[in-house]
PDB file of N, CA, C and O in Angstrom:
ATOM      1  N   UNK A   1    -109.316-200.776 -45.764  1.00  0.00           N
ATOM      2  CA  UNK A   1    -110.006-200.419 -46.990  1.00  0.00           C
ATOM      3  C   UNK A   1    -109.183-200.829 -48.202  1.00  0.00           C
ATOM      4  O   UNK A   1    -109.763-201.009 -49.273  1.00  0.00           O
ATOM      5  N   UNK A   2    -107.605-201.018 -48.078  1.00  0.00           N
ATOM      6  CA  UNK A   2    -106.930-200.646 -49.529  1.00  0.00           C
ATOM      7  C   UNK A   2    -106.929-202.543 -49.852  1.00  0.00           C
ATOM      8  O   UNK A   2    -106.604-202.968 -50.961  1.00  0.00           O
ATOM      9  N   UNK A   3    -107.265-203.324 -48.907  1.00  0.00           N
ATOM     10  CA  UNK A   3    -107.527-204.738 -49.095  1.00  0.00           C
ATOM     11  C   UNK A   3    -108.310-205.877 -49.088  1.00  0.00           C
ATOM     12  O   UNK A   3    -108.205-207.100 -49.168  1.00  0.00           O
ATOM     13  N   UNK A   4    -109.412-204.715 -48.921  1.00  0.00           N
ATOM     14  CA  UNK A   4    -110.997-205.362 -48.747  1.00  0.00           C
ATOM     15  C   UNK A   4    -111.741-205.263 -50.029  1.00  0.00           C
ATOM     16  O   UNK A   4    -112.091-204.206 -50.554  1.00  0.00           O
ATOM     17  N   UNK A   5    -111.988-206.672 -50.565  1.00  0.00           N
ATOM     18  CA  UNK A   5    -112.537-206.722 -51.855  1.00  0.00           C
ATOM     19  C   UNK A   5    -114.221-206.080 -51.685  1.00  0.00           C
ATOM     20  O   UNK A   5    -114.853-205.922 -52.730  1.00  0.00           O
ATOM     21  N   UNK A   6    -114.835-205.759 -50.463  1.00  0.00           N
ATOM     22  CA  UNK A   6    -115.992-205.326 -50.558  1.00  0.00           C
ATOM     23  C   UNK A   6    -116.508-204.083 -51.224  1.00  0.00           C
ATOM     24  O   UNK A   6    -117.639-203.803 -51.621  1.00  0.00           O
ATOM     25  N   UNK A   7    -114.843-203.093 -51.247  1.00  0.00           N
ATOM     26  CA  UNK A   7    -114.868-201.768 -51.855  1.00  0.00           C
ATOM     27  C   UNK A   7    -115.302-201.938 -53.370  1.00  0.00           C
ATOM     28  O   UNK A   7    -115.921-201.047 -53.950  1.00  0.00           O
ATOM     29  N   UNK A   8    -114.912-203.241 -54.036  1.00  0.00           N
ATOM     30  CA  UNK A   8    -115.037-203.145 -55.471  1.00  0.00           C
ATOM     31  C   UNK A   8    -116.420-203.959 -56.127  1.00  0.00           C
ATOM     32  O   UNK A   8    -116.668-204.267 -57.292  1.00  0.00           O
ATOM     33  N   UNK A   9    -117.164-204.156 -54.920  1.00  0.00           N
ATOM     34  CA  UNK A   9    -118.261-204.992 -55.215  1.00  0.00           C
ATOM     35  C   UNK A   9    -118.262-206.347 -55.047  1.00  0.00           C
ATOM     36  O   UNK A   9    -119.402-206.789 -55.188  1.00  0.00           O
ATOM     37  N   UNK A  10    -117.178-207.465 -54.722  1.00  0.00           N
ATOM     38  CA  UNK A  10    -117.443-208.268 -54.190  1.00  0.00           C
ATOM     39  C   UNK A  10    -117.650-208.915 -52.737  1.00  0.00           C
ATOM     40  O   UNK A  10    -116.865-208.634 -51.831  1.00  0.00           O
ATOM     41  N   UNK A  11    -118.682-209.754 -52.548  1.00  0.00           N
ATOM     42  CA  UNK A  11    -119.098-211.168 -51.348  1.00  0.00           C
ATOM     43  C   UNK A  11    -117.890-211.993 -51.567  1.00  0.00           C
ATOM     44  O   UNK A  11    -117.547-212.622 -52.568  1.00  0.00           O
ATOM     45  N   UNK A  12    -117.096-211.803 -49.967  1.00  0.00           N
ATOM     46  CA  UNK A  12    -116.325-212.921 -49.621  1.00  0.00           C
ATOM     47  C   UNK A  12    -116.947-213.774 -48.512  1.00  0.00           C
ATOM     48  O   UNK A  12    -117.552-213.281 -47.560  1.00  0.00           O
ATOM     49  N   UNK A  13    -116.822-214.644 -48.634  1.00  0.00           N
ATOM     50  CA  UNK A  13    -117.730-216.044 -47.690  1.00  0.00           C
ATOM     51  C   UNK A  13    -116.597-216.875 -47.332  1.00  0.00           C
ATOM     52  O   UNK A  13    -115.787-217.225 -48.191  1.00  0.00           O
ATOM     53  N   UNK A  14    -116.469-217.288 -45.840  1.00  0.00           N
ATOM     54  CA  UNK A  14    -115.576-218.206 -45.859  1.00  0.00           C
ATOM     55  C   UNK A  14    -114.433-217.853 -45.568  1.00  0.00           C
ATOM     56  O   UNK A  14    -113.712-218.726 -46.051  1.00  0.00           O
ATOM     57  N   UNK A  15    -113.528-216.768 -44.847  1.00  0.00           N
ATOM     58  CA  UNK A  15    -112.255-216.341 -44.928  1.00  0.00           C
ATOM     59  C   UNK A  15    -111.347-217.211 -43.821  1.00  0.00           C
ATOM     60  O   UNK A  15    -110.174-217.578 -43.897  1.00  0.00           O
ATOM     61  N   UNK A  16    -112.358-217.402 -42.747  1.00  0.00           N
ATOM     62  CA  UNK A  16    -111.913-217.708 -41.733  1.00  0.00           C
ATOM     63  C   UNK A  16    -112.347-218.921 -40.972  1.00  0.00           C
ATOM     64  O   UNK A  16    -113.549-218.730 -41.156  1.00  0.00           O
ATOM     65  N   UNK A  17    -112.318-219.889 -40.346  1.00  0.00           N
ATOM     66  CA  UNK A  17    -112.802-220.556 -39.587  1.00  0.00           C
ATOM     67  C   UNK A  17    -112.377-221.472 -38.465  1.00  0.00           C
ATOM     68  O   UNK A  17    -111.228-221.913 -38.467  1.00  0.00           O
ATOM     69  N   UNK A  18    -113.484-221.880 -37.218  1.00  0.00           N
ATOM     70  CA  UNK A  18    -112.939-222.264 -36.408  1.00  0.00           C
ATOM     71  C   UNK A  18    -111.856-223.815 -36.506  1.00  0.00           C
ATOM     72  O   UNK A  18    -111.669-224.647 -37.393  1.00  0.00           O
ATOM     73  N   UNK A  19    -111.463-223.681 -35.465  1.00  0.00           N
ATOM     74  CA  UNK A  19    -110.743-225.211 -35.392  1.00  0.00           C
ATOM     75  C   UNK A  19    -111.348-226.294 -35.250  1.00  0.00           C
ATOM     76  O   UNK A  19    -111.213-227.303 -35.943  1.00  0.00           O
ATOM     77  N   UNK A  20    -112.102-226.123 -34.267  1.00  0.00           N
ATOM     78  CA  UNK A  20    -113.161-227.333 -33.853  1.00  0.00           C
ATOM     79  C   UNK A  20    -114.086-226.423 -33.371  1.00  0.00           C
ATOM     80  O   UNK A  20    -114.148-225.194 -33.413  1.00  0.00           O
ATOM     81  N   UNK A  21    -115.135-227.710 -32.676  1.00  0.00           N
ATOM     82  CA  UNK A  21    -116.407-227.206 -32.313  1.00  0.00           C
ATOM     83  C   UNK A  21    -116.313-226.493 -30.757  1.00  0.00           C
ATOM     84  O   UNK A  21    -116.818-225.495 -30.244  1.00  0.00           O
ATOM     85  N   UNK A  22    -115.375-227.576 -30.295  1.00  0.00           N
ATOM     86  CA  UNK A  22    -115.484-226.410 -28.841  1.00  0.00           C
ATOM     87  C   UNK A  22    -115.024-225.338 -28.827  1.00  0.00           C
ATOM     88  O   UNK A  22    -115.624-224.470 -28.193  1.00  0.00           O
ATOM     89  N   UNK A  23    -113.571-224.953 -29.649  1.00  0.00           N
ATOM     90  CA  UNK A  23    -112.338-224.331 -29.757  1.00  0.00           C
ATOM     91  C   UNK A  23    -113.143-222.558 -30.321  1.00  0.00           C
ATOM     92  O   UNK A  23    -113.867-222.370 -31.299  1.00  0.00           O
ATOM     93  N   UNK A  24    -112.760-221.734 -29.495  1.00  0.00           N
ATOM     94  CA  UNK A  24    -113.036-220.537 -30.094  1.00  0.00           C
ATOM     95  C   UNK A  24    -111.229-220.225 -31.061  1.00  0.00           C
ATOM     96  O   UNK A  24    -111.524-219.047 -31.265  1.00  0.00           O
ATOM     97  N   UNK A  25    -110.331-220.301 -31.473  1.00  0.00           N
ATOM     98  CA  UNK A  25    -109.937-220.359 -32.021  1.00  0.00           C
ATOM     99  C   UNK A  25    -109.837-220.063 -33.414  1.00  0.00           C
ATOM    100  O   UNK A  25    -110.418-221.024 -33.920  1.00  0.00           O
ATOM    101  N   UNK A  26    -109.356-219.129 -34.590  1.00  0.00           N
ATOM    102  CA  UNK A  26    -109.995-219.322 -35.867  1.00  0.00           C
ATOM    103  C   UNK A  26    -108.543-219.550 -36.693  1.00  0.00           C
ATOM    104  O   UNK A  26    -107.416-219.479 -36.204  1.00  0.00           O
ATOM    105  N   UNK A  27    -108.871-219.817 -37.959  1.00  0.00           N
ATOM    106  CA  UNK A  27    -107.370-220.072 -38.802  1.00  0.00           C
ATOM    107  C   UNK A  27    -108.173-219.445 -39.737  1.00  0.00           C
ATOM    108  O   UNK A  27    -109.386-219.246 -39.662  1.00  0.00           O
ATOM    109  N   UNK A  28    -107.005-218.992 -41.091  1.00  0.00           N
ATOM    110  CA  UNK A  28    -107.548-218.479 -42.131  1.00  0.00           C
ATOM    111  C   UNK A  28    -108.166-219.378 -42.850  1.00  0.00           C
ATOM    112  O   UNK A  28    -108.548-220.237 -42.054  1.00  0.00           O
ATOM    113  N   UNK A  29    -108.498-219.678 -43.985  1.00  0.00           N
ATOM    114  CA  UNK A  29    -108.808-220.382 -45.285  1.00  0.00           C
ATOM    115  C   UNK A  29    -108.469-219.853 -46.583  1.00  0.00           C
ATOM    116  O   UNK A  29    -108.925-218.813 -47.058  1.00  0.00           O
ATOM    117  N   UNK A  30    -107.657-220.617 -47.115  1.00  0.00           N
ATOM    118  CA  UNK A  30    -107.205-220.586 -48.410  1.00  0.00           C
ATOM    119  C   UNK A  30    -107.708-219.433 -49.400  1.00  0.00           C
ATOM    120  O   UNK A  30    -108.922-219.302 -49.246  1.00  0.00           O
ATOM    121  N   UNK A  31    -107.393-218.882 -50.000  1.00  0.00           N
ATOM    122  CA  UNK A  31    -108.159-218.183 -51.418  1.00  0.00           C
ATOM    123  C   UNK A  31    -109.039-218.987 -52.289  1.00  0.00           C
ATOM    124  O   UNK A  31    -110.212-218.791 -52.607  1.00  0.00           O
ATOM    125  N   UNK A  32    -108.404-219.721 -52.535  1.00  0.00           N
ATOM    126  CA  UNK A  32    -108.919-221.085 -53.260  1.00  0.00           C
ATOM    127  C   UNK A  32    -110.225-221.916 -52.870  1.00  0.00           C
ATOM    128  O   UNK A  32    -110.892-222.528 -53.705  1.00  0.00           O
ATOM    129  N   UNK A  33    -110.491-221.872 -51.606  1.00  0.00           N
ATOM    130  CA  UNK A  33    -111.865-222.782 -50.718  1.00  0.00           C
ATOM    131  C   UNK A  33    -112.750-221.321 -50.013  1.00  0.00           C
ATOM    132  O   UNK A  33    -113.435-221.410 -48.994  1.00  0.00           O
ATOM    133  N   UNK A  34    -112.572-220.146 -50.724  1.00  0.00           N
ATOM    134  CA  UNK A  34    -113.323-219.185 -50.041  1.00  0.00           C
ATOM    135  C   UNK A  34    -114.392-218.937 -50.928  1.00  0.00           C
ATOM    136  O   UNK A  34    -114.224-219.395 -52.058  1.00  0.00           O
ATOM    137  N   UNK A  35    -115.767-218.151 -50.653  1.00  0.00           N
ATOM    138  CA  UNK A  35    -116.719-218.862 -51.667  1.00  0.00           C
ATOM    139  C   UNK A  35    -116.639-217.129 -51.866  1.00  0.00           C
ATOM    140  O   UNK A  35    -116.905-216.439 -50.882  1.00  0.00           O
ATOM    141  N   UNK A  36    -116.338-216.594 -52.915  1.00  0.00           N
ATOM    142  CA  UNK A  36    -116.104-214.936 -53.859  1.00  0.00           C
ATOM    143  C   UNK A  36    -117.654-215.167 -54.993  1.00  0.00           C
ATOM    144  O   UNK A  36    -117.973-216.109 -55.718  1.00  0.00           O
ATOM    145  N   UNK A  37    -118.352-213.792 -54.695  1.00  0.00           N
ATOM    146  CA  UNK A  37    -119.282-213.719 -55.353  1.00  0.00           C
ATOM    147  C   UNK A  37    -119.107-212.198 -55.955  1.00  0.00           C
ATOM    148  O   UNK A  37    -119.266-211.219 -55.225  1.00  0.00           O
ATOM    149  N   UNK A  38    -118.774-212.085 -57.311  1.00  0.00           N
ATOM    150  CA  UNK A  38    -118.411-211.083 -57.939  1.00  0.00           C
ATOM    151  C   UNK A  38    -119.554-210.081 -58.399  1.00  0.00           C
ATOM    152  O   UNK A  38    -120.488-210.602 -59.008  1.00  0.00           O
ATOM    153  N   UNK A  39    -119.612-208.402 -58.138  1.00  0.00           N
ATOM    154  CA  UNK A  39    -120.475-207.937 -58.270  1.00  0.00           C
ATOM    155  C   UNK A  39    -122.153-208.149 -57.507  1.00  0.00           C
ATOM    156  O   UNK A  39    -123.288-208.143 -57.984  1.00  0.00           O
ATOM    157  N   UNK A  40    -121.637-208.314 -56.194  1.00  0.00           N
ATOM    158  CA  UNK A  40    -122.702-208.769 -55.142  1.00  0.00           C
ATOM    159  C   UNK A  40    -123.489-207.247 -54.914  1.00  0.00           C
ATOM    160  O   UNK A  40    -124.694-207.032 -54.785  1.00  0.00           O
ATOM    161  N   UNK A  41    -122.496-206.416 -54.915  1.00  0.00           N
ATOM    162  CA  UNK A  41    -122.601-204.611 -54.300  1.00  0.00           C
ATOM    163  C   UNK A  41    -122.545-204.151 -55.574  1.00  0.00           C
ATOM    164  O   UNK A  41    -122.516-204.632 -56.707  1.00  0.00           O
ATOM    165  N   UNK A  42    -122.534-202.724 -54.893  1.00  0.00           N
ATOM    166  CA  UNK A  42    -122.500-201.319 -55.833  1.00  0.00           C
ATOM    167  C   UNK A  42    -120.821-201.123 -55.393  1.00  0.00           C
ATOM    168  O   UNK A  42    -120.417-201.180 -54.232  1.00  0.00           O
ATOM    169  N   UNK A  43    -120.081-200.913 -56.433  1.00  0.00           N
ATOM    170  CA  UNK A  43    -118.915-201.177 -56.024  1.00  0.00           C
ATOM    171  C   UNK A  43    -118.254-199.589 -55.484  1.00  0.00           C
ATOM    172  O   UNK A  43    -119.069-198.810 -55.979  1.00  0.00           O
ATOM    173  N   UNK A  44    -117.587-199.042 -55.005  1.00  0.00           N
ATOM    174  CA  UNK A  44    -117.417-197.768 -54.142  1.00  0.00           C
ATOM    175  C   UNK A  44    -116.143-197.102 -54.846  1.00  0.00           C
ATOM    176  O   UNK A  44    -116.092-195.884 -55.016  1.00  0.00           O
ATOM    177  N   UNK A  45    -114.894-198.150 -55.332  1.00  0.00           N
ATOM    178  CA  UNK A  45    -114.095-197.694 -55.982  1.00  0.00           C
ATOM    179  C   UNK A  45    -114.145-198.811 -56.980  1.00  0.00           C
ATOM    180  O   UNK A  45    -114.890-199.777 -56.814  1.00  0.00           O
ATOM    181  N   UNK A  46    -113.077-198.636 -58.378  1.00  0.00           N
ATOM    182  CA  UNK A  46    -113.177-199.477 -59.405  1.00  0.00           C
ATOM    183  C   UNK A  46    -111.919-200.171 -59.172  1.00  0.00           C
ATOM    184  O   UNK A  46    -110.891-199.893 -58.555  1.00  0.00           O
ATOM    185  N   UNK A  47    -112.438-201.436 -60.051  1.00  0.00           N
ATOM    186  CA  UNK A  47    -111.696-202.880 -59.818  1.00  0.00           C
ATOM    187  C   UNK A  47    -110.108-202.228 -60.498  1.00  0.00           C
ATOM    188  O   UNK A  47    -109.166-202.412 -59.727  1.00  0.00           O
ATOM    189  N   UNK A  48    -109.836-201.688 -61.498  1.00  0.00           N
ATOM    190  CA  UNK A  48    -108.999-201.268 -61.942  1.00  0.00           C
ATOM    191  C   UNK A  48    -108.205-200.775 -60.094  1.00  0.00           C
ATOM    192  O   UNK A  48    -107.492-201.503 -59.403  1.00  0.00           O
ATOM    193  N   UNK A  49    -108.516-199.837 -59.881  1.00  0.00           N
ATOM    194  CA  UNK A  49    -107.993-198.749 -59.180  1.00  0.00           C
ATOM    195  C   UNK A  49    -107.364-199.680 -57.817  1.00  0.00           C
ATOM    196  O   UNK A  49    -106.253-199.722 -57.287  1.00  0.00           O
ATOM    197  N   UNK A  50    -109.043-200.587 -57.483  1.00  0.00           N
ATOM    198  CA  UNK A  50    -107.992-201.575 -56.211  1.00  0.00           C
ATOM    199  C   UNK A  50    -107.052-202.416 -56.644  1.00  0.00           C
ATOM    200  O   UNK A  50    -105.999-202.434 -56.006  1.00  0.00           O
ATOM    201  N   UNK A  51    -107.198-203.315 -57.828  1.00  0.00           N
ATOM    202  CA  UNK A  51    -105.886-204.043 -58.617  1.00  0.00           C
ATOM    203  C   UNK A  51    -104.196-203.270 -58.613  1.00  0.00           C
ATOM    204  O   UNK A  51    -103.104-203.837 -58.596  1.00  0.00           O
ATOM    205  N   UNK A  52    -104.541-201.695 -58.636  1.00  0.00           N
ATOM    206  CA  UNK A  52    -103.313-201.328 -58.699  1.00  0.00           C
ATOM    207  C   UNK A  52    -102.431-200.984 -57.679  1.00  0.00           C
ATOM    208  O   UNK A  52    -101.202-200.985 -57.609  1.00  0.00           O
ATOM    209  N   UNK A  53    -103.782-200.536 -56.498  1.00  0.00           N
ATOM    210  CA  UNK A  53    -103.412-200.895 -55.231  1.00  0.00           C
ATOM    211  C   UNK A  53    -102.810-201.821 -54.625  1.00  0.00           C
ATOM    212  O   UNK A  53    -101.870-201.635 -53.851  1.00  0.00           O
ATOM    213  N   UNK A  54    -103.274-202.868 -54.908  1.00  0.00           N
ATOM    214  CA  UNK A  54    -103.114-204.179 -54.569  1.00  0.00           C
ATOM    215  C   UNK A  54    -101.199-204.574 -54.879  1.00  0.00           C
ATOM    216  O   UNK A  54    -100.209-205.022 -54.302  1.00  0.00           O
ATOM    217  N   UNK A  55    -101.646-204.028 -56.178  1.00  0.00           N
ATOM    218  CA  UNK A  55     -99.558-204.271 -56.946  1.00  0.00           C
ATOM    219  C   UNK A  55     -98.478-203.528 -55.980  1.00  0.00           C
ATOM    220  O   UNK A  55     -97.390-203.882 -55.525  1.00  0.00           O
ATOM    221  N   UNK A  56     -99.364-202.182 -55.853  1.00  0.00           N
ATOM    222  CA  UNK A  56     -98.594-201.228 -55.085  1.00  0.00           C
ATOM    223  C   UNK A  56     -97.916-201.849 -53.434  1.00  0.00           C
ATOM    224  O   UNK A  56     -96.842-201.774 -52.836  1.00  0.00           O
ATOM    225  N   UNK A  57     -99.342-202.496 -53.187  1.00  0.00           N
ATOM    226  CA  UNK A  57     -98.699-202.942 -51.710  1.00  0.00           C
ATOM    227  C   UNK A  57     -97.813-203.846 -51.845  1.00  0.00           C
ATOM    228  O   UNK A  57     -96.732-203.620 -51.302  1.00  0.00           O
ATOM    229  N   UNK A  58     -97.968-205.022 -52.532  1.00  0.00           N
ATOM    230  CA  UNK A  58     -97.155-205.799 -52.892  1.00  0.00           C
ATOM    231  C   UNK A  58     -95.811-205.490 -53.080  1.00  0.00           C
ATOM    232  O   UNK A  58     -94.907-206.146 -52.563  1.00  0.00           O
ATOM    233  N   UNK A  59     -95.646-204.576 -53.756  1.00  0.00           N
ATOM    234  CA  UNK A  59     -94.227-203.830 -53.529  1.00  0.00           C
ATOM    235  C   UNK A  59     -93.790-203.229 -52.379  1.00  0.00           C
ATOM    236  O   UNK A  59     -92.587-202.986 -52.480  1.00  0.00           O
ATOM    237  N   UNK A  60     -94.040-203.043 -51.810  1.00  0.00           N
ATOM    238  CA  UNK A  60     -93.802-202.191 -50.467  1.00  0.00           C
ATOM    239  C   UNK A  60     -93.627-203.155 -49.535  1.00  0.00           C
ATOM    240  O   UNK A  60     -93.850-202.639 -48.439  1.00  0.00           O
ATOM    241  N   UNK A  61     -93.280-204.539 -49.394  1.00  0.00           N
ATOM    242  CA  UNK A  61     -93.730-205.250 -48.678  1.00  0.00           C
ATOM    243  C   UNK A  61     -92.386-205.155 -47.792  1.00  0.00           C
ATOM    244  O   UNK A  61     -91.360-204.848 -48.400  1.00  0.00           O
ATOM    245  N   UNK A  62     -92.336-205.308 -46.896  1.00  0.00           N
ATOM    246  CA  UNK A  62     -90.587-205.366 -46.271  1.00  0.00           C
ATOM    247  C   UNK A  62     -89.958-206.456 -46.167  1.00  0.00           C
ATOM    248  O   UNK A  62     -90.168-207.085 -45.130  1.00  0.00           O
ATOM    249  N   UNK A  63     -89.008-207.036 -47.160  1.00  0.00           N
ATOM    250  CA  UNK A  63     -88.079-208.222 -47.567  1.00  0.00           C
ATOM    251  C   UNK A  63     -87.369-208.276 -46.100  1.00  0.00           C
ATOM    252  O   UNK A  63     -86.885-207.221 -45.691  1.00  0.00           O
ATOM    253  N   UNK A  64     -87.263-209.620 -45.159  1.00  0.00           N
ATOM    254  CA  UNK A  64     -86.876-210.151 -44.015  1.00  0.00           C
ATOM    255  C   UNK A  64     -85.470-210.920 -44.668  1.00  0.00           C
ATOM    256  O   UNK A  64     -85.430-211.778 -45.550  1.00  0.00           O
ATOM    257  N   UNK A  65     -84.383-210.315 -43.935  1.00  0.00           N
ATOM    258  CA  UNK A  65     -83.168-210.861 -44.042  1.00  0.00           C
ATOM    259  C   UNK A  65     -83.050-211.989 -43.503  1.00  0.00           C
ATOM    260  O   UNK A  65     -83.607-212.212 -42.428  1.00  0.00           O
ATOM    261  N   UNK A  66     -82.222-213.030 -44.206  1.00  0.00           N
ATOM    262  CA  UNK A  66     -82.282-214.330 -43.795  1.00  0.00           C
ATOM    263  C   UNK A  66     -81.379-214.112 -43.044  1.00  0.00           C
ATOM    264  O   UNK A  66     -80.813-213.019 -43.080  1.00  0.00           O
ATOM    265  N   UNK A  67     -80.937-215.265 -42.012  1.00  0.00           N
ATOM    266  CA  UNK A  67     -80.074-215.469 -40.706  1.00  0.00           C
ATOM    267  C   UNK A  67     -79.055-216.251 -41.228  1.00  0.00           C
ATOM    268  O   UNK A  67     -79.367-217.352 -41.682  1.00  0.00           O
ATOM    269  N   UNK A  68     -77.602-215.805 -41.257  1.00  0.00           N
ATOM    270  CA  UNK A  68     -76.500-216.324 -40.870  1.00  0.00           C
ATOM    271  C   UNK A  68     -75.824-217.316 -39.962  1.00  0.00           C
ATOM    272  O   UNK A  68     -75.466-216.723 -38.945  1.00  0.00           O
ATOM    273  N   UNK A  69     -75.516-218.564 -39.929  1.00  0.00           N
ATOM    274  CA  UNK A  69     -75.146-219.520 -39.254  1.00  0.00           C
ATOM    275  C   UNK A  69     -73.705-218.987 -39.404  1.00  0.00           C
ATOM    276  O   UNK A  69     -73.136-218.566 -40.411  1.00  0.00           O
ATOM    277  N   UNK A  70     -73.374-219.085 -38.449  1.00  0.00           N
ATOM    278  CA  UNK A  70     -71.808-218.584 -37.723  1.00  0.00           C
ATOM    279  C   UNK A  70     -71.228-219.540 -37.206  1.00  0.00           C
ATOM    280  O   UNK A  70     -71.982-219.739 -36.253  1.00  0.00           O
ATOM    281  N   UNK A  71     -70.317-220.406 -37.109  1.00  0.00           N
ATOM    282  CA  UNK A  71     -69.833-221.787 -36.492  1.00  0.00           C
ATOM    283  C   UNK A  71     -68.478-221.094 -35.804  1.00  0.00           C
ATOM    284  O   UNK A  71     -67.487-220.577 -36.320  1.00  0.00           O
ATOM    285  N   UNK A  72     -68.864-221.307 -34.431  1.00  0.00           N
ATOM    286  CA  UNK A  72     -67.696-220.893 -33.631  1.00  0.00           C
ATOM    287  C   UNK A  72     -66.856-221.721 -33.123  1.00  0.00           C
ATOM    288  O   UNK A  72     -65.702-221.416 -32.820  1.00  0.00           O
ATOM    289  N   UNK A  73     -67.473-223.084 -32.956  1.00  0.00           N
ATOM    290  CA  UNK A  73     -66.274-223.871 -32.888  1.00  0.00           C
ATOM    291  C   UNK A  73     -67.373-225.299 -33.644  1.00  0.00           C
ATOM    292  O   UNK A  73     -68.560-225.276 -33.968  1.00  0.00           O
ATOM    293  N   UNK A  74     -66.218-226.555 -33.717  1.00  0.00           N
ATOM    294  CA  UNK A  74     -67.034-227.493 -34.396  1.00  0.00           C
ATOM    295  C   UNK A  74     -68.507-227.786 -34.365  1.00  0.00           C
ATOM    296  O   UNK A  74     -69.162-227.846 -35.405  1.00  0.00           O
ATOM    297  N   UNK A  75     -69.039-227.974 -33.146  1.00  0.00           N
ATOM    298  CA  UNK A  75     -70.138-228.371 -32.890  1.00  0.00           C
ATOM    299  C   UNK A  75     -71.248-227.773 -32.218  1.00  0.00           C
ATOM    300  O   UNK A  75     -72.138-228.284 -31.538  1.00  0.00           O
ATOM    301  N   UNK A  76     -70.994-226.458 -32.578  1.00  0.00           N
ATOM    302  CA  UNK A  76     -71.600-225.567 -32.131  1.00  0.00           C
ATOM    303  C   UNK A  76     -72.191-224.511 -33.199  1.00  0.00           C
ATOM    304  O   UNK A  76     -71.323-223.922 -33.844  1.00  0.00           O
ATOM    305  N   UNK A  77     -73.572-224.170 -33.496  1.00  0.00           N
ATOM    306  CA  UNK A  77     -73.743-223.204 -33.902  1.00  0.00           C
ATOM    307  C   UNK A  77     -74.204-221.519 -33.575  1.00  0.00           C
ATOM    308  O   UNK A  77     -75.212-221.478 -32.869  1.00  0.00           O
ATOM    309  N   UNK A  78     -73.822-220.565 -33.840  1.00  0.00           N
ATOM    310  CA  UNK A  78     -74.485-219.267 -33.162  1.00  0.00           C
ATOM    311  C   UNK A  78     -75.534-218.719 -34.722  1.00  0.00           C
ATOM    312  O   UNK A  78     -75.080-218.777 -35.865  1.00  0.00           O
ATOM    313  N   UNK A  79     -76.526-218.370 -34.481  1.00  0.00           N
ATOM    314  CA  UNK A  79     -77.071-217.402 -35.779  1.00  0.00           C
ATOM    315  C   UNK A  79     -76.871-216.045 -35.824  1.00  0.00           C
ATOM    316  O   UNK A  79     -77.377-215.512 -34.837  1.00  0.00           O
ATOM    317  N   UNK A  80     -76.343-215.279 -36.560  1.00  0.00           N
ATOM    318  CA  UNK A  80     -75.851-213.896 -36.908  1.00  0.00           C
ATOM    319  C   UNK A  80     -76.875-213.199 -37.988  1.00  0.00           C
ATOM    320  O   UNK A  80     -76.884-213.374 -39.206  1.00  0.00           O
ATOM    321  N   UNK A  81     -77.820-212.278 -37.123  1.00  0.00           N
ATOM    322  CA  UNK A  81     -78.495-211.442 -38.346  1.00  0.00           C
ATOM    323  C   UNK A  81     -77.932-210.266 -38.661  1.00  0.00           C
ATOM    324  O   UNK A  81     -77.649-209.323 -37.922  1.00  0.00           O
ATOM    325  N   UNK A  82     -77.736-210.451 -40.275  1.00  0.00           N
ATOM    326  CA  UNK A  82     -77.211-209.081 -40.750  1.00  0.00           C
ATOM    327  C   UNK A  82     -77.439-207.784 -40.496  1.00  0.00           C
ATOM    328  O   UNK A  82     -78.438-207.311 -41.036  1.00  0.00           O
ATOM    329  N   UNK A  83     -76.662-206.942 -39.691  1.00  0.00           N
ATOM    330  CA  UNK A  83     -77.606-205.508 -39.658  1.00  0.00           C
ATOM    331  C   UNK A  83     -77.460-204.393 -40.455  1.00  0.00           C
ATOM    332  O   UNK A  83     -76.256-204.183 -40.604  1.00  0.00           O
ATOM    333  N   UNK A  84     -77.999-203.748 -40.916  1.00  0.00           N
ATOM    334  CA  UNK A  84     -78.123-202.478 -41.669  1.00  0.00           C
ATOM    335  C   UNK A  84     -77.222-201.502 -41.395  1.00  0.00           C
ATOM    336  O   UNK A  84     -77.156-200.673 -42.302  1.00  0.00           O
ATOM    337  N   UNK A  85     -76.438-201.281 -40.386  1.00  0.00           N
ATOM    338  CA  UNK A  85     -75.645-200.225 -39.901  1.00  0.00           C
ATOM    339  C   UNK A  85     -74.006-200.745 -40.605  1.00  0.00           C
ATOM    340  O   UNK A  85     -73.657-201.858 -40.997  1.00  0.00           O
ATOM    341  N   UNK A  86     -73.212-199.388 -40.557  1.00  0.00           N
ATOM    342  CA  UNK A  86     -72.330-199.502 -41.176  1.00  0.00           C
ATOM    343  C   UNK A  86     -71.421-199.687 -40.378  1.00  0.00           C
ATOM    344  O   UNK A  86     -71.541-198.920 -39.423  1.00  0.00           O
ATOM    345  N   UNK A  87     -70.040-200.731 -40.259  1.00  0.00           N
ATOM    346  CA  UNK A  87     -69.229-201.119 -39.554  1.00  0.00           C
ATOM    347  C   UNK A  87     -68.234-200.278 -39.706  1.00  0.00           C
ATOM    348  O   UNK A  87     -67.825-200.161 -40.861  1.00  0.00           O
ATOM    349  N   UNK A  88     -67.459-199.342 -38.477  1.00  0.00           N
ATOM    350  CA  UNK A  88     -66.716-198.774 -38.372  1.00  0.00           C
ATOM    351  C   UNK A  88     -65.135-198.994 -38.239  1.00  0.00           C
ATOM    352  O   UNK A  88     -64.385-198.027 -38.109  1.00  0.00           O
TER     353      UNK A  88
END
């Protein structure tokens, strides 16, 4: 619900589609090539209220620590992910 533009009154067309014709398979589609028809519905909550939602999640999002390359000897690499715990 907190990411479905249908709550605020709009028709999304187009989100998803197959690969090919035989292929049950689907991929997303762009924001940009999706066909949005604004004020299609009676909208359930206001555009304000999901917009701020929207910010809110955005913040909350959980930032993925990048991986550490560790070189243990010349020609060799190991990757080291940082962990959260405190070294004793």
């Amino acid at each position: 619900m907190l990411t479905n533009p249908h709550y605020v009154g709009d028709l999304v067309q187009g989100r998803r589609t197959t690969v090919s014709i035989t292929s049950k398979v689907r991929e997303g589609v762009p924001k940009n090539k999706q066909i949005i028809t604004e004020g299609a519905y009676h909208p359930i909550i206001s555009r304000d209220d999901f917009e701020a939602v929207q910010q809110y999640m955005q913040g909350r999002k959980r930032q993925v620590a990048k991986p550490r390359i560790i070189s243990i000897q010349p020609n060799r690499r190991l990757i080291n992910f940082v962990s959260r715990q405190k070294s004793t």
